[in-house]
N, CA, C and O atoms as a printed pandas DataFrame, in Angstrom:
     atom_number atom_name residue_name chain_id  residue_number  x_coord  y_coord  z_coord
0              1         N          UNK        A               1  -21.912   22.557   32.611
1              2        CA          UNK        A               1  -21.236   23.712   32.048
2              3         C          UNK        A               1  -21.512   24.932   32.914
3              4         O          UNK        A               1  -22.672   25.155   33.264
4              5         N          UNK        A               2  -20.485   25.763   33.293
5              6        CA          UNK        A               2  -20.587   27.327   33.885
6              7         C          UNK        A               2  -21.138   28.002   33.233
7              8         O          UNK        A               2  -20.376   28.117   32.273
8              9         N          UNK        A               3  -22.482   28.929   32.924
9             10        CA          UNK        A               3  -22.404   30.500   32.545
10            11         C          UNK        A               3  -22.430   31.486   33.233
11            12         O          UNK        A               3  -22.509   31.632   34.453
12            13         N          UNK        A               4  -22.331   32.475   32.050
13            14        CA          UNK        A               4  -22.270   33.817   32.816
14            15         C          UNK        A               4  -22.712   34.554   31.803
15            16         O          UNK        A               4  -22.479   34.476   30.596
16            17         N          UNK        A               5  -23.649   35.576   32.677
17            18        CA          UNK        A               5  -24.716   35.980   31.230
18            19         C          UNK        A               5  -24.820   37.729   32.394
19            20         O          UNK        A               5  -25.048   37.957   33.582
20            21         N          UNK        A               6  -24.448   38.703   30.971
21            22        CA          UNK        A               6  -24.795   40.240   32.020
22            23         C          UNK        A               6  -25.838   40.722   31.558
23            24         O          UNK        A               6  -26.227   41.099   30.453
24            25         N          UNK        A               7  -26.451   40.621   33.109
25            26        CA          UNK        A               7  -27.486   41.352   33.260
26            27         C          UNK        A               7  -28.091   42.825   32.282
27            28         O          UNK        A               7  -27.278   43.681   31.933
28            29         N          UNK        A               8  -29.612   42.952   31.923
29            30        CA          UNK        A               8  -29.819   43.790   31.366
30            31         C          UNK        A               8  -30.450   44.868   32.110
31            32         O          UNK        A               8  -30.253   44.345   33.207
32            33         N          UNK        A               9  -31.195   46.213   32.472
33            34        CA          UNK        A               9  -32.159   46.609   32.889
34            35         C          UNK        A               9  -32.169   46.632   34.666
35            36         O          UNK        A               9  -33.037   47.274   35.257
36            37         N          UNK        A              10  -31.251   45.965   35.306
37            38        CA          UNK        A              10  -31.585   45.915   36.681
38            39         C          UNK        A              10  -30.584   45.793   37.098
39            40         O          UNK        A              10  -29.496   45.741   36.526
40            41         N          UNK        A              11  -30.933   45.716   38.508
41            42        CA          UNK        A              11  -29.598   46.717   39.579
42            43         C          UNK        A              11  -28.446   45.719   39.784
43            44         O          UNK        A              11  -27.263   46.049   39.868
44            45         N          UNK        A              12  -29.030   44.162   39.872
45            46        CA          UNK        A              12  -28.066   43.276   39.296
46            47         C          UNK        A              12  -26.822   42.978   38.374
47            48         O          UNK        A              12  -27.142   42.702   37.218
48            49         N          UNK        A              13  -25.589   42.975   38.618
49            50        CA          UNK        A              13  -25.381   43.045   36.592
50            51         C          UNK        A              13  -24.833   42.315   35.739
51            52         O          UNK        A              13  -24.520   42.581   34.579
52            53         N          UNK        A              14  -24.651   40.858   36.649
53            54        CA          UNK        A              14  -24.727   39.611   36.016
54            55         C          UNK        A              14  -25.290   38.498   37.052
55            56         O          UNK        A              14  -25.511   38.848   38.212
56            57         N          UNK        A              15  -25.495   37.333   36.698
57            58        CA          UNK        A              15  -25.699   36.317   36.787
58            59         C          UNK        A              15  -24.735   34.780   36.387
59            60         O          UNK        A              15  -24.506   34.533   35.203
60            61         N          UNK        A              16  -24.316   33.990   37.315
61            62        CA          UNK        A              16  -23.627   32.695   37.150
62            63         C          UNK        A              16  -24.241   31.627   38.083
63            64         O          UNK        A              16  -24.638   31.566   39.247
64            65         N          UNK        A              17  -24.099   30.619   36.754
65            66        CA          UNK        A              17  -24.512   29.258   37.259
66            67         C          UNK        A              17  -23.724   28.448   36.668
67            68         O          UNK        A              17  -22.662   28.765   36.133
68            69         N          UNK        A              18  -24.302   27.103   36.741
69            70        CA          UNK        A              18  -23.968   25.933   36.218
70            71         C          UNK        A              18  -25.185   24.755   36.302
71            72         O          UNK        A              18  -25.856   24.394   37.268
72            73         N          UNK        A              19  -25.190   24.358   35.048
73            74        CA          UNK        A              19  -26.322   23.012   34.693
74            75         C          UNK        A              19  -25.541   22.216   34.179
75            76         O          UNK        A              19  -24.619   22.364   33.377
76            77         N          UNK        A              20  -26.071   21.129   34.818
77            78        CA          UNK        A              20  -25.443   19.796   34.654
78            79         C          UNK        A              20  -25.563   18.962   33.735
79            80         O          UNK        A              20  -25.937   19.556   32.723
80            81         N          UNK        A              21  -25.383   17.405   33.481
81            82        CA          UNK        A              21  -25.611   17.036   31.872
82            83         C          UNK        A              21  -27.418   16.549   32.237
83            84         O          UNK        A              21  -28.022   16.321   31.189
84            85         N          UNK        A              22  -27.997   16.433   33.096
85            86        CA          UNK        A              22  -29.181   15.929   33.183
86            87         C          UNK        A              22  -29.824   17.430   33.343
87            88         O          UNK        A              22  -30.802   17.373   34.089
88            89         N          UNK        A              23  -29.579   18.675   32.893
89            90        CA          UNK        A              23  -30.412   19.931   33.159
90            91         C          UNK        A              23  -30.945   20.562   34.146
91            92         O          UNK        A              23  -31.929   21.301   34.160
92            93         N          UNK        A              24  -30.097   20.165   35.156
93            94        CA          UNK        A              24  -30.151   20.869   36.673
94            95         C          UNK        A              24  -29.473   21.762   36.378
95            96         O          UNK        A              24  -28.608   21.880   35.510
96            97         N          UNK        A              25  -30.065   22.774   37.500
97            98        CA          UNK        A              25  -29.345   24.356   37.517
98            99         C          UNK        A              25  -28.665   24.406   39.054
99           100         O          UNK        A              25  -29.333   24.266   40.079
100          101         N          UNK        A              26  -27.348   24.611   39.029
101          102        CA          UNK        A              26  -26.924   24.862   40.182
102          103         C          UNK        A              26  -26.094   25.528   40.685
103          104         O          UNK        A              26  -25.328   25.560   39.722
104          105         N          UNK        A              27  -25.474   26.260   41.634
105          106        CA          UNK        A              27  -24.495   27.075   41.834
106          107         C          UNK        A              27  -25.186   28.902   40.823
107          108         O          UNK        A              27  -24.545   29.419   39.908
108          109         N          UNK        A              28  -26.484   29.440   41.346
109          110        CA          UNK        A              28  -26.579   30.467   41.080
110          111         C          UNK        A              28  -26.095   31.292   41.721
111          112         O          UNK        A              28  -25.869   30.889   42.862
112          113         N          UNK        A              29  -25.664   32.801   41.458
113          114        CA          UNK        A              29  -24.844   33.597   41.714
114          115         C          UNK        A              29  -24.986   34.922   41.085
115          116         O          UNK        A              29  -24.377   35.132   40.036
116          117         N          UNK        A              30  -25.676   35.781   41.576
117          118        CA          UNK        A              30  -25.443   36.852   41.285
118          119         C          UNK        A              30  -24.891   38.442   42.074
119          120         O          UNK        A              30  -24.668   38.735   43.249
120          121         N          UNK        A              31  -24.809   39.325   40.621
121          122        CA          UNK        A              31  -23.542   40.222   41.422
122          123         C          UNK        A              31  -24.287   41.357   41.286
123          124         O          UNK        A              31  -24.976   41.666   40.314
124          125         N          UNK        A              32  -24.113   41.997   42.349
125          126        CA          UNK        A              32  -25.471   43.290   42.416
126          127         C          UNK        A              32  -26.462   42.320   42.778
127          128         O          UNK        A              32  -26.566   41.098   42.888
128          129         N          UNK        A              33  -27.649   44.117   43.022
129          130        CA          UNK        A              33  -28.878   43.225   43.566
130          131         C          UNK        A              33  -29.299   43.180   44.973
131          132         O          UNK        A              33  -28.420   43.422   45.801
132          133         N          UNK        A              34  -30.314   42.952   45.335
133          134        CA          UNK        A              34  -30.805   42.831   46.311
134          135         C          UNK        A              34  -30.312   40.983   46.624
135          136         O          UNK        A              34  -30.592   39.852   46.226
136          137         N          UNK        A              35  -29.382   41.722   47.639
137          138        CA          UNK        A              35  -28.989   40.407   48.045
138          139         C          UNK        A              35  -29.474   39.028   48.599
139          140         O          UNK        A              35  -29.279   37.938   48.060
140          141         N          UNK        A              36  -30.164   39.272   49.814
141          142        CA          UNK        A              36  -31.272   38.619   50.655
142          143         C          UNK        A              36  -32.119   37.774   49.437
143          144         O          UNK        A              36  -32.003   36.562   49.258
144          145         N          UNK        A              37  -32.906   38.589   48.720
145          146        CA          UNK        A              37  -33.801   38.322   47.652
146          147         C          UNK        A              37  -33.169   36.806   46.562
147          148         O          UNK        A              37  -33.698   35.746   46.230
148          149         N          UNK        A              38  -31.452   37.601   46.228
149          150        CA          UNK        A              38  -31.283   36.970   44.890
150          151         C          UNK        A              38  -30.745   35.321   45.699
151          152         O          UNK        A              38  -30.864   34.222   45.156
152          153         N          UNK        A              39  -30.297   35.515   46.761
153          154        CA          UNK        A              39  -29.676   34.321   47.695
154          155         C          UNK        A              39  -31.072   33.260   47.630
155          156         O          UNK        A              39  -30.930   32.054   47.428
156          157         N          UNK        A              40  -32.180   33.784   47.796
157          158        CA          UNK        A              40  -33.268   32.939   48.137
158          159         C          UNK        A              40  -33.908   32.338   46.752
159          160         O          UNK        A              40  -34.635   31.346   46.789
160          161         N          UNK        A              41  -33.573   33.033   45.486
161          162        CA          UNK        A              41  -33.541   32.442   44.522
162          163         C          UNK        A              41  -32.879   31.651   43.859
163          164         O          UNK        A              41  -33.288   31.319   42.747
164          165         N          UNK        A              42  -31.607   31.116   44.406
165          166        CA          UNK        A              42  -31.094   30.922   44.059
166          167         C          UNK        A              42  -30.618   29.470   45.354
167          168         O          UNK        A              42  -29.840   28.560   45.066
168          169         N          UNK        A              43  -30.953   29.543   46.004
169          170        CA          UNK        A              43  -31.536   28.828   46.977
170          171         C          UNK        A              43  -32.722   27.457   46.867
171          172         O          UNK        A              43  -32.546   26.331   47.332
172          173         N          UNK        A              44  -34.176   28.048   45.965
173          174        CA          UNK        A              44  -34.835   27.813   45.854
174          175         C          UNK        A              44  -35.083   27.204   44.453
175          176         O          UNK        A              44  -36.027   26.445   44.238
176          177         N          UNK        A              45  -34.238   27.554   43.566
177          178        CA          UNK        A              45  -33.649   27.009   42.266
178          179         C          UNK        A              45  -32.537   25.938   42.117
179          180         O          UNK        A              45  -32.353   25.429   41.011
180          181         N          UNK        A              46  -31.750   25.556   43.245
181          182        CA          UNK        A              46  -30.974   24.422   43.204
182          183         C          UNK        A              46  -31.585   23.122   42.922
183          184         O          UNK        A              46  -32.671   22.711   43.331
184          185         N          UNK        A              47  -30.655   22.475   42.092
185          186        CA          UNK        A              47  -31.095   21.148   41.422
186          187         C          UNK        A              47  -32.258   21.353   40.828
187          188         O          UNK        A              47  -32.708   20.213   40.711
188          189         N          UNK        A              48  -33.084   22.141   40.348
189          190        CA          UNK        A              48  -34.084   21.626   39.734
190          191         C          UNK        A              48  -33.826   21.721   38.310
191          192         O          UNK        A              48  -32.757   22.014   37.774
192          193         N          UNK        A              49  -35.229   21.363   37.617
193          194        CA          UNK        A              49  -35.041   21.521   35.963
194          195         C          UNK        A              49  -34.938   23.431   35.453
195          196         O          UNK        A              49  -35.519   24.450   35.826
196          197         N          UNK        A              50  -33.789   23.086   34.362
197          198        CA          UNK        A              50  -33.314   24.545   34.491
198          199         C          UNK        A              50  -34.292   25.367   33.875
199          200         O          UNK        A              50  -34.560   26.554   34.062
200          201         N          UNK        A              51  -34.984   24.161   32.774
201          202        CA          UNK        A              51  -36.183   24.660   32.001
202          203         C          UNK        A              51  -37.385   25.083   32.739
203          204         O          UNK        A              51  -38.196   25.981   32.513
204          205         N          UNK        A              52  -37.292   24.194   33.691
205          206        CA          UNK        A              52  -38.529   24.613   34.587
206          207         C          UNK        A              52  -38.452   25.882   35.568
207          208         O          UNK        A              52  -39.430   26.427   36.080
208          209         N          UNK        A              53  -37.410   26.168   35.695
209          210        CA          UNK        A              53  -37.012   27.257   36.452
210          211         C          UNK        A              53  -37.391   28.896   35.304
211          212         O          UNK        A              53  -38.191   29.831   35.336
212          213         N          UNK        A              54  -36.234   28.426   34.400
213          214        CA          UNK        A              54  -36.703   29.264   33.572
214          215         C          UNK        A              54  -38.754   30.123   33.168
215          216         O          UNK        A              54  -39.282   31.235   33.139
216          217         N          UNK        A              55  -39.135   28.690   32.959
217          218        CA          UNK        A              55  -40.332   28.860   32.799
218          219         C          UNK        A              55  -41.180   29.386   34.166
219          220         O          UNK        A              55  -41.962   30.223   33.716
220          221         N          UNK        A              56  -41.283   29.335   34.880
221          222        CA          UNK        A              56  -41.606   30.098   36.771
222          223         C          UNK        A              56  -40.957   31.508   36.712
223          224         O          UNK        A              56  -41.745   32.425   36.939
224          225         N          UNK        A              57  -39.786   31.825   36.472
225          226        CA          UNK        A              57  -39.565   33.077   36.467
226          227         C          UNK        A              57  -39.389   34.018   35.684
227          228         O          UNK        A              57  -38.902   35.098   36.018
228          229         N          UNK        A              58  -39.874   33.633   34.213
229          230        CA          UNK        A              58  -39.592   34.315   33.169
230          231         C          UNK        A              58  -40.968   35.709   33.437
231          232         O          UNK        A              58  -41.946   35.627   34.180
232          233         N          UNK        A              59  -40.584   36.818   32.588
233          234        CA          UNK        A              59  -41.657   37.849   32.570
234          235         C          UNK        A              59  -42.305   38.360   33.836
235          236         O          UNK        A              59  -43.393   38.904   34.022
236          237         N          UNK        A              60  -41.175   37.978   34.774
237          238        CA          UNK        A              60  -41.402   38.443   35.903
238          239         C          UNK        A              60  -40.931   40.183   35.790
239          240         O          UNK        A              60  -40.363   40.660   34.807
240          241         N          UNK        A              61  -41.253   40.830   36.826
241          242        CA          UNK        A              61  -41.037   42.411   36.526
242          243         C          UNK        A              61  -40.602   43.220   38.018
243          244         O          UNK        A              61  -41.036   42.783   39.084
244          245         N          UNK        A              62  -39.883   44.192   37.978
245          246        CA          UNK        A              62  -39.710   44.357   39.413
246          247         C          UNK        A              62  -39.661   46.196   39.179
247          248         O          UNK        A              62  -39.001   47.111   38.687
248          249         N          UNK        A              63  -40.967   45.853   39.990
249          250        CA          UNK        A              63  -41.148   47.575   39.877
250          251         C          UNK        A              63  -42.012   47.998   38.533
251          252         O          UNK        A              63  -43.005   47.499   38.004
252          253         N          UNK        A              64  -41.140   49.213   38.200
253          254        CA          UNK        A              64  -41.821   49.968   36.753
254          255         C          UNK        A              64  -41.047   49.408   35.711
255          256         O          UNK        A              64  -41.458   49.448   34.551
256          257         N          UNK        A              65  -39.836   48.829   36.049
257          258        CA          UNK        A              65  -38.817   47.824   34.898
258          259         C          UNK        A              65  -39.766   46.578   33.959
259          260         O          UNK        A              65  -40.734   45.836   34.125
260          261         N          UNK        A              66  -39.009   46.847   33.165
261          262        CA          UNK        A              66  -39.734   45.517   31.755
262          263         C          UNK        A              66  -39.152   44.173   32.555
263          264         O          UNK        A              66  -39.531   43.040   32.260
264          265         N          UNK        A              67  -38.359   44.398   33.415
265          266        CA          UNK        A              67  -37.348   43.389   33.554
266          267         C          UNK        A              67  -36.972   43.040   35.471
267          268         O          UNK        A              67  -36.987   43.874   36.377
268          269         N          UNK        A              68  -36.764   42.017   35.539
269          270        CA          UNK        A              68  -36.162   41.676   37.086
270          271         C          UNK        A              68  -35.138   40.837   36.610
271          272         O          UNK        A              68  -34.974   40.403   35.470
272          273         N          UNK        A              69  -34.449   40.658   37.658
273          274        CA          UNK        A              69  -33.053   39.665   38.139
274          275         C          UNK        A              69  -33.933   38.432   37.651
275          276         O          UNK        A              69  -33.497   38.150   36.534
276          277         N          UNK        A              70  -35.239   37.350   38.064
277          278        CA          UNK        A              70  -35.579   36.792   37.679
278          279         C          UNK        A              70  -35.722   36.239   36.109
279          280         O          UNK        A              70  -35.623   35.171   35.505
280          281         N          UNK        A              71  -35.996   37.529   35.853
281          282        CA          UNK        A              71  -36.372   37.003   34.421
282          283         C          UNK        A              71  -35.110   37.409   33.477
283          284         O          UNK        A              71  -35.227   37.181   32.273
284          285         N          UNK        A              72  -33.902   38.001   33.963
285          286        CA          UNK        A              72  -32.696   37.895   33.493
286          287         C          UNK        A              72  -32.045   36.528   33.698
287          288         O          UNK        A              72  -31.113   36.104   33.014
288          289         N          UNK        A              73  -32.510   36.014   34.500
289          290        CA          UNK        A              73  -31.907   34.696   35.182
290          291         C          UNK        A              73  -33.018   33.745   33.572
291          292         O          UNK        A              73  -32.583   33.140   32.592
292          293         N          UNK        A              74  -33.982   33.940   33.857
293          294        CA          UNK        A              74  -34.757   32.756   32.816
294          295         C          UNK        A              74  -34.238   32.897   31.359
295          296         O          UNK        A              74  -34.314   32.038   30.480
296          297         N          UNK        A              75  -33.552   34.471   31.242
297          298        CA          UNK        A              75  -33.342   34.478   29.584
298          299         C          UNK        A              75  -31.719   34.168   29.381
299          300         O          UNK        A              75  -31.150   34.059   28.294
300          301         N          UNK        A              76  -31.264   34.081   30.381
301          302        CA          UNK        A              76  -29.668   33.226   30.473
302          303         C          UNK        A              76  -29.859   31.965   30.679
303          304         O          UNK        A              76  -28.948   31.309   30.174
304          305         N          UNK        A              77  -30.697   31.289   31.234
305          306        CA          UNK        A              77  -30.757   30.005   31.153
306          307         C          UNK        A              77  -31.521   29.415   29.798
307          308         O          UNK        A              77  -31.390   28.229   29.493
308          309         N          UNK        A              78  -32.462   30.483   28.876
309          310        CA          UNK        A              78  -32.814   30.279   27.809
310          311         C          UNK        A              78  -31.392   30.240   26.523
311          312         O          UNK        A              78  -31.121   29.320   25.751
312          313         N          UNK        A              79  -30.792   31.397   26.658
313          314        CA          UNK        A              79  -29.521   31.256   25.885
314          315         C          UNK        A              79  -28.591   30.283   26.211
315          316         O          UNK        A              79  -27.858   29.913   25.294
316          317         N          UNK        A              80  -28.411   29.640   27.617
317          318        CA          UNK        A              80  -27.501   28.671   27.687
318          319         C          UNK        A              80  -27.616   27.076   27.181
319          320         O          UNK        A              80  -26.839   26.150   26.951
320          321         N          UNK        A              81  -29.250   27.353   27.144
321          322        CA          UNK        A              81  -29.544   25.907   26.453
322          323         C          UNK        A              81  -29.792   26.005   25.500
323          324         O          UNK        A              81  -30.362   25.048   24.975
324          325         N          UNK        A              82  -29.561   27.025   24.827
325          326        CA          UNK        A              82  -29.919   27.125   23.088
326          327         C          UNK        A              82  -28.399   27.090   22.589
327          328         O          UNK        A              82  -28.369   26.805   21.391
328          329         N          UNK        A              83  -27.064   27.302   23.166
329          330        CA          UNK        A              83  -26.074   26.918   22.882
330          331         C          UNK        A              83  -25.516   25.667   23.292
331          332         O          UNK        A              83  -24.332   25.417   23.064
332          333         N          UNK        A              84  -26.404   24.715   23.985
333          334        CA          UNK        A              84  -26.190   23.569   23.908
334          335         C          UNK        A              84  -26.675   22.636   22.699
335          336         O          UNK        A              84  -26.404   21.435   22.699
């Protein structure tokens, strides 16, 4: 399945993927952002478990923000599997 989940708090201001029926995350994509950065996450997040991904980058923080692209990324992949 595709989502698309907008970003909260950061310079980013959404996020798209797709997880597969075995819970791979693939095809991340985000708009805004430090580009270089979000490419390598997204890079480095292909095929794996989406849960596990989630869980590595959640409560991550960037800067003086409550919040990063990361951990916007873990709480869209938290909502996408809670609507599964």
């Amino acid at each position: 399945m595709h989502y698309t989940h907008q970003n909260t708090g950061t310079c980013s201001k959404q996020v798209e993927f797709d997880i597969d029926e075995n819970g791979k995350i693939h095809n991340i994509s985000f708009v805004g952002g430090c580009n270089g950065n979000l490419k390598g996450i997204g890079a480095l997040s292909e095929g794996q478990d989406a849960k596990d991904v989630a869980n590595r980058v959640e409560g991550i923080r960037c800067g003086y923000k409550n919040t990063s692209c990361p951990d916007q990324l873990a709480k869209a992949i938290r909502q996408a599997l809670s609507e599964n």
